[in-house]
C-alpha positions in Angstrom: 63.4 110.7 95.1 63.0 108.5 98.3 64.4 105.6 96.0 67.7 108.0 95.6 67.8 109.4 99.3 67.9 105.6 100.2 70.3 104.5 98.2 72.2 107.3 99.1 71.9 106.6 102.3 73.3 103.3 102.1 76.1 104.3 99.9 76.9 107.5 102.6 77.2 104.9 105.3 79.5 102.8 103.2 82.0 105.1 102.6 82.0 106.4 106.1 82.4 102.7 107.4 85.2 102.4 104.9 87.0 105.6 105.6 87.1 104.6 108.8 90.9 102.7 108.6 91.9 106.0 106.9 90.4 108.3 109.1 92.0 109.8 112.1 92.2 112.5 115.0 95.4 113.1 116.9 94.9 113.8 120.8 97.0 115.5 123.3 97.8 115.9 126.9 100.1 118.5 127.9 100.3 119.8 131.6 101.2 122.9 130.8 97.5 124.0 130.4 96.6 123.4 133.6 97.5 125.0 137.1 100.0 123.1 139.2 98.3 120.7 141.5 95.2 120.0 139.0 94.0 117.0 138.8 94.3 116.3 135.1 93.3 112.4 134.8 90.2 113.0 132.8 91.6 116.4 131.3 91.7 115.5 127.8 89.9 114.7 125.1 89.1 110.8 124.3 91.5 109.5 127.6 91.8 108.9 130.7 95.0 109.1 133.0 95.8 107.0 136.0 98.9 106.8 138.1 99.5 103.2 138.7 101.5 101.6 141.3 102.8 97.9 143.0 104.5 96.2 145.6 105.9 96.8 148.8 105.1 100.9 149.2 101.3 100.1 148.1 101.3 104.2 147.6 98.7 105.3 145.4 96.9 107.6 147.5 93.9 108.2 144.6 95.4 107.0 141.6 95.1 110.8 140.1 97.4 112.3 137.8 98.3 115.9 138.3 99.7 119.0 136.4 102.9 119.4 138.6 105.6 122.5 138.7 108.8 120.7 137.9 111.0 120.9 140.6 113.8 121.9 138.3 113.5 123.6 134.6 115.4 120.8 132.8 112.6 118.3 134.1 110.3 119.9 131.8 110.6 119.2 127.9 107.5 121.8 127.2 107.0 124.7 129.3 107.5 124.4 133.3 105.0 121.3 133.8 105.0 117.6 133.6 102.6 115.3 134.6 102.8 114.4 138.7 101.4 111.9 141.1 100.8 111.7 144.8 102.3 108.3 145.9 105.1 108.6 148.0 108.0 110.6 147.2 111.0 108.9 146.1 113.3 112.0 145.0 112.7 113.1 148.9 112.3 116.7 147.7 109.2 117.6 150.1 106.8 118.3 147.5 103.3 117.1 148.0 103.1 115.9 144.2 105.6 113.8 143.0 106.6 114.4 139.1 109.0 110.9 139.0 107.8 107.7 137.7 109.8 104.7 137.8 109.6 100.5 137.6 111.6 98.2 139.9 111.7 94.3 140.8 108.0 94.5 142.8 108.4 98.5 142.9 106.3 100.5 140.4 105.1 104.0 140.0 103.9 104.6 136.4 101.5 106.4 134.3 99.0 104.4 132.3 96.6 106.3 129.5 93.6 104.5 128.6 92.1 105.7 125.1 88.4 105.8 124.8 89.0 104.0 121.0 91.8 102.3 119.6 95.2 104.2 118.7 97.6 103.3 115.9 100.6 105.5 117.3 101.7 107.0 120.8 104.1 109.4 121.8 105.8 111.0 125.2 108.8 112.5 126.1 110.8 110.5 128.9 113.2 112.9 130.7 116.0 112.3 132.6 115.8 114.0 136.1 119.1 114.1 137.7 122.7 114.0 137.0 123.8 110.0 137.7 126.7 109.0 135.7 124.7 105.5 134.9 122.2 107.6 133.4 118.3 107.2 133.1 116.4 104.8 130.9 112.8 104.9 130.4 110.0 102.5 128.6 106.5 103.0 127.1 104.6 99.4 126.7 101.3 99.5 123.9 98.5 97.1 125.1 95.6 95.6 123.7 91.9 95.2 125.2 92.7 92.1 125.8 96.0 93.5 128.2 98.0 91.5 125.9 101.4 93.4 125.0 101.9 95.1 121.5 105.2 96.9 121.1 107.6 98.3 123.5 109.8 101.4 123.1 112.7 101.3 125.5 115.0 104.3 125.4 118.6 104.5 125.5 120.9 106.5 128.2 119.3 109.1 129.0 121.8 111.3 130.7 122.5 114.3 131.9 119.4 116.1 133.6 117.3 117.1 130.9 118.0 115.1 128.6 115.3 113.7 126.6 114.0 111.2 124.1 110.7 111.0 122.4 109.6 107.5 122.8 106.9 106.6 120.1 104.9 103.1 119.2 103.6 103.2 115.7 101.2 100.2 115.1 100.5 98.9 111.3 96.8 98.8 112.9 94.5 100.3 115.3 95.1 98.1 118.7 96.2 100.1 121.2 93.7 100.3 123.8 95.8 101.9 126.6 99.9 102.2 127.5 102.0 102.2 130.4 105.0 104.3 130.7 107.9 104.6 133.2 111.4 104.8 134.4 113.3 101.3 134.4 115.6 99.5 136.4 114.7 101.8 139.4 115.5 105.1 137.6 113.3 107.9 138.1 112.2 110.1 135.2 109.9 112.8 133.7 106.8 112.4 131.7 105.9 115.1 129.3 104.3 116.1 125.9 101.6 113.0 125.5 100.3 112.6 121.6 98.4 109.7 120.5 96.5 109.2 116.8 93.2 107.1 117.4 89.9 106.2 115.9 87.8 108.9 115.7 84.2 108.3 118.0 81.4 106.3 116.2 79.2 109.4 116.2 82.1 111.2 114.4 82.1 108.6 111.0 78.1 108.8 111.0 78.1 112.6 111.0 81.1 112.2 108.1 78.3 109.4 106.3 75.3 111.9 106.5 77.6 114.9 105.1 78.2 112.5 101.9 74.3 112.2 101.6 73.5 115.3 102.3 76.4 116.9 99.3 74.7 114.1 97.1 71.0 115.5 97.6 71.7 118.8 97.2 73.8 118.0 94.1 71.0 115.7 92.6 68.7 118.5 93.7 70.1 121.0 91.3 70.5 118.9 88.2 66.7 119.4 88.3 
């Protein structure tokens, strides 16, 4: 019997190490869950979100991200809130949050998501947040832990307010240890409706090994 619950054992943790490429868990963060002005940077389950910024302005006040009230219902691609910052307003529209995000020459204000293990896809709504006749265009970058970039998804005219794309990196592998996503060229746009399918947590495959052994014992056990 110990001979068995060994070998068992060894063959649970096996499987569970090579599940591990098939296995998955999909993550969200959606801002609608929380109360406008929360700070929602480590909200969600398995990442962490940080409002990243550069040059001239120097405004990240705390690097938080926060569940904002969109100033206007079209901002919004699920319910009434997208995700908001607190650097220095851009859109001039005298809220204390800011819900635009954007990436200019030495100019940036963007949302970065680290993911506590690697992700094989990502997903976000870019939204276009006013009614320019040149439109909106937005970009999500993938990254590795090494901050070497994977894949880029650049969207195309986004345009008129409201309108929306759903910008998605799909990796043949596991790499993605965090992405960056913004407005480009100095537009402004909304972030809503994150998704990302990662590695589920060591713990997670050795509780999936020990279920195996533990079906196999108590199978073994009734044969006798």
């Amino acid at each position: 019997m110990k001979r068995f619950i060994a070998v068992s054992f060894v063959i649970a943790v096996a499987l569970a190490s090579g599940s591990v490429a098939k296995a998955s868990i999909t993550v969200t963060a959606e801002p609608d869950a929380y109360a406008n002005g929360a700070n929602i940077s480590t909200a969600f389950y398995r990442m962490t979100l940080s409002a990243i910024d550069a040059g001239r302005f120097n405004g990240v006040l705390d690097g938080n991200v926060y569940a904002r009230l969109a100033s206007n219902g079209l901002h919004a691609s699920t319910g009434t809130m997208v995700f908001g910052n607190n650097m220095p307003n851009v859109d001039g529209d005298g809220n204390p949050l800011d819900e635009t995000w954007y990436l200019y020459q030495q100019d940036a204000f963007r949302l970065r998501v680290d993911f506590h293990s690697l992700a094989k896809t990502v997903s976000i709504d870019i939204i276009c947040n006013d009614d320019d006749f040149e439109g909106d265009y937005g970009v999500l970058e993938a990254y590795d832990s090494g901050d070497n970039l994977l894949a880029t998804f650049t969207t195309g005219m986004l345009h008129p307010r409201g309108d929306s794309t759903l910008a998605v990196i799909d990796r043949p592998s596991y790499d993605i240890a965090y992405v960056i996503v913004s407005g480009v060229d100095g537009d402004t746009v909304c972030l809503d409706n994150l998704s990302a399918v990662i590695l589920p947590p060591p713990a997670s495959v050795l509780l999936g090994g020990l279920g195996v052994l533990l079906v196999g014992w108590l199978r073994r056990r009734r044969t006798f």
